[in-house]
PyMOL Python script that loads the backbone (N, CA, C, O; Angstrom):
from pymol import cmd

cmd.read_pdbstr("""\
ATOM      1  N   UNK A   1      -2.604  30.292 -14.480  1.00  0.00           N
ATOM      2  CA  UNK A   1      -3.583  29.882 -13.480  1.00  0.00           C
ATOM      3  C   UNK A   1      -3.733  28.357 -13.507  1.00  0.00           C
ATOM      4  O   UNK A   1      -3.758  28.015 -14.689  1.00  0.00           O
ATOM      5  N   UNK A   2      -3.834  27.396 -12.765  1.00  0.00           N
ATOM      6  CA  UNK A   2      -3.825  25.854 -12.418  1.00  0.00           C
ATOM      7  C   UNK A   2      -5.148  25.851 -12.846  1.00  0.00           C
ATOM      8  O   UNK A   2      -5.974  26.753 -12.702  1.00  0.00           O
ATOM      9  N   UNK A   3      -5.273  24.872 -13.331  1.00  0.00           N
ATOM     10  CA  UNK A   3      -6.453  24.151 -14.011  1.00  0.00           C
ATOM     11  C   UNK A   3      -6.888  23.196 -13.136  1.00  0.00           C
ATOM     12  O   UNK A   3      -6.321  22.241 -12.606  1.00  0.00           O
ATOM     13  N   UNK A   4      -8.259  23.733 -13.069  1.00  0.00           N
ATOM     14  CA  UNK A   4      -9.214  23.036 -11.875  1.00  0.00           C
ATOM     15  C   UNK A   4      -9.166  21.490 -12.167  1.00  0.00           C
ATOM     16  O   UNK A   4      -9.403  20.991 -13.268  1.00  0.00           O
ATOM     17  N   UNK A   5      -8.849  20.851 -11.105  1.00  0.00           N
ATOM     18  CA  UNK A   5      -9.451  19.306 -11.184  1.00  0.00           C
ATOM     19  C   UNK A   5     -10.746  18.840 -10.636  1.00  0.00           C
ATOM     20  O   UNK A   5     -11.032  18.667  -9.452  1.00  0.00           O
ATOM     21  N   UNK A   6     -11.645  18.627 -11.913  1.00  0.00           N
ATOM     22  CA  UNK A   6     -12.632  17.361 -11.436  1.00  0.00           C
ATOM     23  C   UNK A   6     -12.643  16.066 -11.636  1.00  0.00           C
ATOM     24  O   UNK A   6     -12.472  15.469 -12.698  1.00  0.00           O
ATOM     25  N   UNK A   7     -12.876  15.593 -10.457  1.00  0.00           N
ATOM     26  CA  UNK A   7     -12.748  14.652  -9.862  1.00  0.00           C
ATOM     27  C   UNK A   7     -14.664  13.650  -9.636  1.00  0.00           C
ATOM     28  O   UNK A   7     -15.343  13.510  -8.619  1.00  0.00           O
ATOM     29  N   UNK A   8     -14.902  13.213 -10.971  1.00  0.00           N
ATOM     30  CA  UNK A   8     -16.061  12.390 -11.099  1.00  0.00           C
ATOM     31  C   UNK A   8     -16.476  11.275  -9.964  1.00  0.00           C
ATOM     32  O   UNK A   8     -15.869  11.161  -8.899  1.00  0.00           O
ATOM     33  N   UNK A   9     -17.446  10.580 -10.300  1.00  0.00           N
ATOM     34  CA  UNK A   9     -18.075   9.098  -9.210  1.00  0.00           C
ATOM     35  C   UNK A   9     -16.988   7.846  -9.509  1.00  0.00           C
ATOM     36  O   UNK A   9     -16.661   6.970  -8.708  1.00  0.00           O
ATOM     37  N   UNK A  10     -16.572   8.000 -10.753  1.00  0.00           N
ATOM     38  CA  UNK A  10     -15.311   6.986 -10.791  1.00  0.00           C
ATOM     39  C   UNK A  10     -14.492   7.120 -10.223  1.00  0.00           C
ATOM     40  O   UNK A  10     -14.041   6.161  -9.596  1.00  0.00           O
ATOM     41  N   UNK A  11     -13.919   8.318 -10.162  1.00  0.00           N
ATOM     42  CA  UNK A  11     -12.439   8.417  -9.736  1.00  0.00           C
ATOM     43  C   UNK A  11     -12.365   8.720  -8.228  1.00  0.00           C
ATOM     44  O   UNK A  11     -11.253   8.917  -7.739  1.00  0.00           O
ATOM     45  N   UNK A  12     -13.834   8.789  -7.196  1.00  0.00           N
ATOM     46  CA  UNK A  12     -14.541   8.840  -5.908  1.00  0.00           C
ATOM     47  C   UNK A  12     -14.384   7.379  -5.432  1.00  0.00           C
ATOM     48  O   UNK A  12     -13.735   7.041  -4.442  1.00  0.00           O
ATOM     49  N   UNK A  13     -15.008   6.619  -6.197  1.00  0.00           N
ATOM     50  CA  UNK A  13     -15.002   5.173  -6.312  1.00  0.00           C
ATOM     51  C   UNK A  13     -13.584   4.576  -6.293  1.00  0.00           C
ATOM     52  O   UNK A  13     -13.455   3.631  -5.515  1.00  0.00           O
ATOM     53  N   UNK A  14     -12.629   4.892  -6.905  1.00  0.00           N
ATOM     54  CA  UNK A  14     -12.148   4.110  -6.878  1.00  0.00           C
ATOM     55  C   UNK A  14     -10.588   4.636  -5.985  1.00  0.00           C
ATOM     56  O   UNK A  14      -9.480   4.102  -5.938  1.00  0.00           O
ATOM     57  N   UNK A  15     -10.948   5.482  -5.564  1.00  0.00           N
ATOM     58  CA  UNK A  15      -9.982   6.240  -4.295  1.00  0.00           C
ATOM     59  C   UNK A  15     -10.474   5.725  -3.207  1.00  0.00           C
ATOM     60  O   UNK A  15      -9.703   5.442  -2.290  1.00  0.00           O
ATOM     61  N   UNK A  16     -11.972   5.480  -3.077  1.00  0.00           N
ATOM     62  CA  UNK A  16     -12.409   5.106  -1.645  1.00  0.00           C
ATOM     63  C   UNK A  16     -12.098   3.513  -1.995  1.00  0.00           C
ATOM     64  O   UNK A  16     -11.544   2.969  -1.040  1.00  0.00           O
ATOM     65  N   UNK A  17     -12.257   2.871  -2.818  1.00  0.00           N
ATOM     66  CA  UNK A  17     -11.593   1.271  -2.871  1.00  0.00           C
ATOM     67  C   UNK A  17     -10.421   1.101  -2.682  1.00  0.00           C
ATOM     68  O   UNK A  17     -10.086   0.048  -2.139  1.00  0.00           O
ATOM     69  N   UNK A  18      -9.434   2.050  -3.053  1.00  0.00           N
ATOM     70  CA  UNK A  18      -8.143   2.234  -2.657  1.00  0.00           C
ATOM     71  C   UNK A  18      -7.973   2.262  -0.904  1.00  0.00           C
ATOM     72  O   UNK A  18      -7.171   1.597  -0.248  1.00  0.00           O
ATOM     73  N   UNK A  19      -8.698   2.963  -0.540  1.00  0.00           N
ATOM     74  CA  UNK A  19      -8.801   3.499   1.064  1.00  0.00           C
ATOM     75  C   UNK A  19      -9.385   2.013   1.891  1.00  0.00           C
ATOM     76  O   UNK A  19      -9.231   1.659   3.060  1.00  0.00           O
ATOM     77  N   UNK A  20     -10.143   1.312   0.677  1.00  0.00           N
ATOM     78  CA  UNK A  20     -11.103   0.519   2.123  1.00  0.00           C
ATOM     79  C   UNK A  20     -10.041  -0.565   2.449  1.00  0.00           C
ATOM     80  O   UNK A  20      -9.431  -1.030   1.486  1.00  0.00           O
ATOM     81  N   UNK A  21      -9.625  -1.212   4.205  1.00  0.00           N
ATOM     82  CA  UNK A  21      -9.434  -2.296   4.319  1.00  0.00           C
ATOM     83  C   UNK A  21      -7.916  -1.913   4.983  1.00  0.00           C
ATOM     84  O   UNK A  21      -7.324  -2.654   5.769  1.00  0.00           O
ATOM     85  N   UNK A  22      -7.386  -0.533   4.478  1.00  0.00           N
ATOM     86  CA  UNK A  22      -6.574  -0.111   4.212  1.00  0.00           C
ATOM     87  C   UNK A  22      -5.969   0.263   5.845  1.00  0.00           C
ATOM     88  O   UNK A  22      -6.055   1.481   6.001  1.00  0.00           O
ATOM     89  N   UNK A  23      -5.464  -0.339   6.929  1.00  0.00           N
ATOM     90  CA  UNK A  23      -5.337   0.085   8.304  1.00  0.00           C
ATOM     91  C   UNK A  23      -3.855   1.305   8.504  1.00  0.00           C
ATOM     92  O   UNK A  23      -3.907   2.488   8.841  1.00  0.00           O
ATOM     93  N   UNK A  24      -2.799   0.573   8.196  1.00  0.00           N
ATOM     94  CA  UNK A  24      -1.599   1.329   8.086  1.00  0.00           C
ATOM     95  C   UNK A  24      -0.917   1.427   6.564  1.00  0.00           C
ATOM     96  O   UNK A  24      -0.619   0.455   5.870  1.00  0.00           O
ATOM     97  N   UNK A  25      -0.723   2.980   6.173  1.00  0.00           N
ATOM     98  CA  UNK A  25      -0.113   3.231   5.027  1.00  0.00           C
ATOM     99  C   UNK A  25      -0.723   4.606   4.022  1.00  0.00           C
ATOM    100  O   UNK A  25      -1.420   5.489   4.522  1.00  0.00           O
ATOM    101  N   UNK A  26      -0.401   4.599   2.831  1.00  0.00           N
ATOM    102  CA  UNK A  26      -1.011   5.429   2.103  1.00  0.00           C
ATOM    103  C   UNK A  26      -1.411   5.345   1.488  1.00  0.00           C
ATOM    104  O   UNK A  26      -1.563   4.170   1.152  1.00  0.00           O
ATOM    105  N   UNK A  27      -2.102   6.481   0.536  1.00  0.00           N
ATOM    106  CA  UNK A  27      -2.907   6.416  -0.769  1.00  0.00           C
ATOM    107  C   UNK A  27      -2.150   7.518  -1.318  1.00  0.00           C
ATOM    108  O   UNK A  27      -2.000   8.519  -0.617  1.00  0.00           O
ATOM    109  N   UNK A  28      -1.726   7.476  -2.308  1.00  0.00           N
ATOM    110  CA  UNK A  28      -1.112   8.902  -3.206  1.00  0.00           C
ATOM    111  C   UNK A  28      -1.692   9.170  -4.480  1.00  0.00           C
ATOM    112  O   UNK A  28      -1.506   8.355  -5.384  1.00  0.00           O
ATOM    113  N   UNK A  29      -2.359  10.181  -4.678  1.00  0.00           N
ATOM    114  CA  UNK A  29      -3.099  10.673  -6.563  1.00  0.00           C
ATOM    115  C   UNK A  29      -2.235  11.604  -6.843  1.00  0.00           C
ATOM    116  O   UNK A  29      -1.873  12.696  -6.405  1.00  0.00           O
ATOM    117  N   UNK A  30      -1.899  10.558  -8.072  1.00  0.00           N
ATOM    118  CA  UNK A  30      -0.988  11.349  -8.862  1.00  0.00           C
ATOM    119  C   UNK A  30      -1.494  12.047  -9.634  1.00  0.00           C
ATOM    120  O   UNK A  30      -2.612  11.605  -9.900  1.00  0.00           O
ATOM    121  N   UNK A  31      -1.195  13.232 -10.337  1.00  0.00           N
ATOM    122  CA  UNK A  31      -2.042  13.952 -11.065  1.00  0.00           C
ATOM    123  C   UNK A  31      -1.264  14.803 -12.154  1.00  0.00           C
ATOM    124  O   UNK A  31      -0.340  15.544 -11.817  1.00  0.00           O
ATOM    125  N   UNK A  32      -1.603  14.691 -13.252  1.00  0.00           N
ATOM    126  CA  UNK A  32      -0.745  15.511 -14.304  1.00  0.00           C
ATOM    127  C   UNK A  32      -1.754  16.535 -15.201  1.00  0.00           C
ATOM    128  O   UNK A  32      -2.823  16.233 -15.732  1.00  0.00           O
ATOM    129  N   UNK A  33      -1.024  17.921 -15.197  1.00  0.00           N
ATOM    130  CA  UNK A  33      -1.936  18.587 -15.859  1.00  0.00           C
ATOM    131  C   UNK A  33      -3.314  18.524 -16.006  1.00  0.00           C
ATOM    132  O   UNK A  33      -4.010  18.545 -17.021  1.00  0.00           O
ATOM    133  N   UNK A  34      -3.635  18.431 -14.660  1.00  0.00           N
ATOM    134  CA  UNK A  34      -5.191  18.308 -13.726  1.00  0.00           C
ATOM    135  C   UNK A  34      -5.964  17.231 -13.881  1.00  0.00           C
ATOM    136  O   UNK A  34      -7.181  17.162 -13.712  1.00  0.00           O
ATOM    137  N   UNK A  35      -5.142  16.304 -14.240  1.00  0.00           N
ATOM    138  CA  UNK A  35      -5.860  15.284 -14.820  1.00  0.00           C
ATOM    139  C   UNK A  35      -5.419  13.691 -13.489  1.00  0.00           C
ATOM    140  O   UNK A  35      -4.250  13.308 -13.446  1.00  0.00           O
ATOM    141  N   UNK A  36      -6.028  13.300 -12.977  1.00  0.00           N
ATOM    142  CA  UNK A  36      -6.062  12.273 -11.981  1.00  0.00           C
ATOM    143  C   UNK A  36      -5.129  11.143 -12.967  1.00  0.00           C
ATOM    144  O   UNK A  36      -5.739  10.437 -13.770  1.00  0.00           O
ATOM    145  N   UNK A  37      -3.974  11.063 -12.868  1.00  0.00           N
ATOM    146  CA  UNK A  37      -3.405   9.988 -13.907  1.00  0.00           C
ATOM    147  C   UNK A  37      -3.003   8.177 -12.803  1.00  0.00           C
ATOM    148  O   UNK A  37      -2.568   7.192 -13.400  1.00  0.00           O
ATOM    149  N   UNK A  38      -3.236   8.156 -11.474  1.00  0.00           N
ATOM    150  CA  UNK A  38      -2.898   7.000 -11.070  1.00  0.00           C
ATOM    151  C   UNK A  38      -3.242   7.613  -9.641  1.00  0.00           C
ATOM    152  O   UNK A  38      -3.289   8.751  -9.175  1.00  0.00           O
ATOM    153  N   UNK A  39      -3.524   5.950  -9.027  1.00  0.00           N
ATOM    154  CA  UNK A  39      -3.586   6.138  -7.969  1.00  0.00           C
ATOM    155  C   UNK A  39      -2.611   5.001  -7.185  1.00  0.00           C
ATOM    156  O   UNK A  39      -2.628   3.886  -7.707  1.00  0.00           O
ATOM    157  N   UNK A  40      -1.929   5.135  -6.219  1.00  0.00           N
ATOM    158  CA  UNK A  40      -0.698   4.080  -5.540  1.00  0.00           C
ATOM    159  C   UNK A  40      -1.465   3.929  -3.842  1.00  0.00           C
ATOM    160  O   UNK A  40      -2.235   4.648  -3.205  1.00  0.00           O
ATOM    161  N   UNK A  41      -0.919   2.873  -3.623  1.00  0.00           N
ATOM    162  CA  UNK A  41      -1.319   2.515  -2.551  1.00  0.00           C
ATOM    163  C   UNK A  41      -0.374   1.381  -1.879  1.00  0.00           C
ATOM    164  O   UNK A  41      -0.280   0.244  -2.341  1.00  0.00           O
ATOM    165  N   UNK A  42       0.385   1.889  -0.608  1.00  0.00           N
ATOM    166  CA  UNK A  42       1.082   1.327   0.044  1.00  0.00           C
ATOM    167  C   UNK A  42       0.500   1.196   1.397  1.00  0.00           C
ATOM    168  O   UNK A  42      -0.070   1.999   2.135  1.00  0.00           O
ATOM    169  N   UNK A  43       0.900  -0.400   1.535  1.00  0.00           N
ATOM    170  CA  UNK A  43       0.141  -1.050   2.928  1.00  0.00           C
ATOM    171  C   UNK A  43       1.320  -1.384   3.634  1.00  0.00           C
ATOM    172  O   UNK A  43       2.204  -2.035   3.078  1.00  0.00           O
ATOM    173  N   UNK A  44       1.429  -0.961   4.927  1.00  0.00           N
ATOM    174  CA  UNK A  44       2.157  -1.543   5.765  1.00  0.00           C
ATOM    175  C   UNK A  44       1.276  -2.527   6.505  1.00  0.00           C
ATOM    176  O   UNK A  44       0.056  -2.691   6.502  1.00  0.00           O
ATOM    177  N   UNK A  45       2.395  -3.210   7.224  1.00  0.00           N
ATOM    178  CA  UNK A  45       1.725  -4.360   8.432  1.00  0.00           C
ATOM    179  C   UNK A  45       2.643  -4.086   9.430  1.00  0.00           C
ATOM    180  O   UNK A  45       3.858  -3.963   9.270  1.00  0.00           O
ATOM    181  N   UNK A  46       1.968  -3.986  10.561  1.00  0.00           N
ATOM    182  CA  UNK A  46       2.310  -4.069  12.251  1.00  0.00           C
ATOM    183  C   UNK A  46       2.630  -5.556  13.055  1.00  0.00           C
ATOM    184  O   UNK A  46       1.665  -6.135  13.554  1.00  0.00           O
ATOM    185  N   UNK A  47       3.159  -5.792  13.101  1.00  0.00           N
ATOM    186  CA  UNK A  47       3.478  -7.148  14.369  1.00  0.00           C
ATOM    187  C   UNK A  47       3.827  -6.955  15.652  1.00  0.00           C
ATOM    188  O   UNK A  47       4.492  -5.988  16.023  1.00  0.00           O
ATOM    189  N   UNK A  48       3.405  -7.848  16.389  1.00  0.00           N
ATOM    190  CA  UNK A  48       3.633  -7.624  17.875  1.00  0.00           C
ATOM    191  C   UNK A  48       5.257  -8.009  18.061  1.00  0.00           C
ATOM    192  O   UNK A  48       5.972  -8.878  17.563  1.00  0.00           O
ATOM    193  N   UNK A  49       5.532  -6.694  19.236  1.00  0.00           N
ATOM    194  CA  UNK A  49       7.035  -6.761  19.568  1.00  0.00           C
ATOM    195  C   UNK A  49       7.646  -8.234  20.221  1.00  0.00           C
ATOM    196  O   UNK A  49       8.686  -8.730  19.789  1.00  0.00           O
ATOM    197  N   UNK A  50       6.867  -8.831  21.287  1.00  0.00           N
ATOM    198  CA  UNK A  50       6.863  -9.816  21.636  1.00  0.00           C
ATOM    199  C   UNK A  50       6.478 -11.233  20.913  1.00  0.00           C
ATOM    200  O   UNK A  50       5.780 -12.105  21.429  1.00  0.00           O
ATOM    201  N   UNK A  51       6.991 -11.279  19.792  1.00  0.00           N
ATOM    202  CA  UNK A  51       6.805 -12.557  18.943  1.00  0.00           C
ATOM    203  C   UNK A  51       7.178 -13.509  19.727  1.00  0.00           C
ATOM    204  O   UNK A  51       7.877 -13.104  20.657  1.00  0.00           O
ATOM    205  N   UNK A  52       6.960 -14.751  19.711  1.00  0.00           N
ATOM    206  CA  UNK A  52       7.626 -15.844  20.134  1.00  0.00           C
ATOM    207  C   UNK A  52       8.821 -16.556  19.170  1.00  0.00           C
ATOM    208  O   UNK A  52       9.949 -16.960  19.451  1.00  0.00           O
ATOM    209  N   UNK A  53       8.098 -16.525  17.975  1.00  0.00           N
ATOM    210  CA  UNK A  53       8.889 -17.484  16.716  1.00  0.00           C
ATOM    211  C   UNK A  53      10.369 -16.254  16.695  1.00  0.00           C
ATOM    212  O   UNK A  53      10.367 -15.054  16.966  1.00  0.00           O
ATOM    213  N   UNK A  54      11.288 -16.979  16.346  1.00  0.00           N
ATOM    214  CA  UNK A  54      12.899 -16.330  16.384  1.00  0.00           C
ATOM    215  C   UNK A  54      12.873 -16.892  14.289  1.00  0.00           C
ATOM    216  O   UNK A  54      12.483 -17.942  13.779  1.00  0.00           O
ATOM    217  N   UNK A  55      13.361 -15.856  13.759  1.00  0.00           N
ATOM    218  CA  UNK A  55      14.177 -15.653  12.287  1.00  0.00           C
ATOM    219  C   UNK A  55      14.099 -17.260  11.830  1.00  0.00           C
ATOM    220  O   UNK A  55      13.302 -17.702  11.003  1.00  0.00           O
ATOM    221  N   UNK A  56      15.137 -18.059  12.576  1.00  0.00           N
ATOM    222  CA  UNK A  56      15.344 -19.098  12.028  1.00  0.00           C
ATOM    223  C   UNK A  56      14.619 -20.453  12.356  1.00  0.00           C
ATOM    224  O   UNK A  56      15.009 -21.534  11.915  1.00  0.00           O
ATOM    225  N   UNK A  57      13.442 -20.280  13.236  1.00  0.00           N
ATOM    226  CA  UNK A  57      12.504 -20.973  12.829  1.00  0.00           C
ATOM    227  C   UNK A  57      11.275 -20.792  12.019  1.00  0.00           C
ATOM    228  O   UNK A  57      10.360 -21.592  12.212  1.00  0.00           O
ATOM    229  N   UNK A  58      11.094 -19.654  10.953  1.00  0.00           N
ATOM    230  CA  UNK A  58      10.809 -19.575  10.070  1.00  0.00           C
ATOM    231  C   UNK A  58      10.988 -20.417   8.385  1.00  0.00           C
ATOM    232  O   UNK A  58      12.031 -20.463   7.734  1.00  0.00           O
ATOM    233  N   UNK A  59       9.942 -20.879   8.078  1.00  0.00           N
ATOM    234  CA  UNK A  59      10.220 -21.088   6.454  1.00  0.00           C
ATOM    235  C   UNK A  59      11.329 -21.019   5.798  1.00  0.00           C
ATOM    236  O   UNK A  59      12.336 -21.641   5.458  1.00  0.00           O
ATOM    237  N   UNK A  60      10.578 -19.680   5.725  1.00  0.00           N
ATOM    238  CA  UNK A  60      12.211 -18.722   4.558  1.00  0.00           C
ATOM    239  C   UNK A  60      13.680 -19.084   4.984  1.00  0.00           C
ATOM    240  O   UNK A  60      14.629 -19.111   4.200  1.00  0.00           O
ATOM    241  N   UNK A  61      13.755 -19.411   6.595  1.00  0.00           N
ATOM    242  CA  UNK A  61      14.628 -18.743   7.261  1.00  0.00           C
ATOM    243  C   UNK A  61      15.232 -20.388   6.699  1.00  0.00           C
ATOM    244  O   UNK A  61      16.436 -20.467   6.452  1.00  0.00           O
ATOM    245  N   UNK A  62      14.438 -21.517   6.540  1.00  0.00           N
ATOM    246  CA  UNK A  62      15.474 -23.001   6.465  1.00  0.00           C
ATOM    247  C   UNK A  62      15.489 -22.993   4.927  1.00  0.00           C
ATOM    248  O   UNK A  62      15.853 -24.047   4.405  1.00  0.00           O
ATOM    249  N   UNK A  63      15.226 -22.200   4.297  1.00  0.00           N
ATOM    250  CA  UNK A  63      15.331 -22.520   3.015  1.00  0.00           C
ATOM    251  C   UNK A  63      16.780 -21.824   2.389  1.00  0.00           C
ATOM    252  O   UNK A  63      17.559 -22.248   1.535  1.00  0.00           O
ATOM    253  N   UNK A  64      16.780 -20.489   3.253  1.00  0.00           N
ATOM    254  CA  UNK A  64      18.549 -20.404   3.024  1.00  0.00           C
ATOM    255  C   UNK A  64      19.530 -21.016   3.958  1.00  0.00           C
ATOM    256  O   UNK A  64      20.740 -20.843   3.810  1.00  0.00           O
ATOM    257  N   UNK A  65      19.242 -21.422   4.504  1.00  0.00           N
ATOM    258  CA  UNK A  65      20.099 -22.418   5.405  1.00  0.00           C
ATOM    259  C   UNK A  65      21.009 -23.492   4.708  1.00  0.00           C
ATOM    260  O   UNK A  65      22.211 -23.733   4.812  1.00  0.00           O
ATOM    261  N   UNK A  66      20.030 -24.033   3.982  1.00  0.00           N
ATOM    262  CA  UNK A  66      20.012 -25.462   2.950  1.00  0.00           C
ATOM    263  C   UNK A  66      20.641 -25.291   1.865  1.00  0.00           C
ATOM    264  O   UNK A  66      21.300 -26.198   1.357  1.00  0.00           O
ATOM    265  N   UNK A  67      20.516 -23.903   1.259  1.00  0.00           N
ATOM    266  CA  UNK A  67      21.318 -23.466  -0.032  1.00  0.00           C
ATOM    267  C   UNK A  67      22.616 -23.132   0.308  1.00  0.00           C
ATOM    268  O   UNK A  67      23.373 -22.763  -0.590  1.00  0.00           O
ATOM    269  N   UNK A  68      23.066 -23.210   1.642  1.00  0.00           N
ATOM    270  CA  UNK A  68      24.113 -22.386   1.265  1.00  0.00           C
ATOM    271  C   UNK A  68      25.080 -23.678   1.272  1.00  0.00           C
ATOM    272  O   UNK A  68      26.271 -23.559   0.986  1.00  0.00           O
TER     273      UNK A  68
END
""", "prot")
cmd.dss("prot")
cmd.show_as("cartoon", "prot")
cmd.util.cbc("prot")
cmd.orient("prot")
C-alpha cells in the first residue's frame, strides 16, 4: 500500500514560492518514498515574433565574431 504523503506549511510555502512570478513553465515535486525530496522549477520566456534586432546585432552575437 503507498504511503500517504504529508505535505506541512513549509513544504505549502515553499511550492507556492516556487509558483509565484512564475508566467511560463513548470514546477515538478519530486518525491521519494513519500517523502517531498526537491522541488525544480523551470521558467521559460516568450518574445515577440516580430523583433526588430537581427542575431548579429546583438552582444553575444560581436563577441564571436571577434574570436574567430
Amino acid at each position: 500500500m503507498p504511503k500517504r504523503l504529508l505535505v506541512d506549511e513549509v513544504w505549502l510555502e515553499r511550492i507556492a514560492g516556487s509558483l509565484n512570478g512564475l508566467e511560463y513553465g513548470t514546477v515538478q515535486i519530486v518525491v521519494h518514498d513519500g517523502t517531498i525530496m526537491q522541488i525544480d522549477r523551470t521558467e521559460r520566456r516568450r518574445f515577440e515574433l516580430h523583433s526588430t534586432a537581427r542575431i548579429a546585432d546583438l552582444p553575444a552575437a560581436e563577441g564571436r565574431r571577434k574570436s574567430k
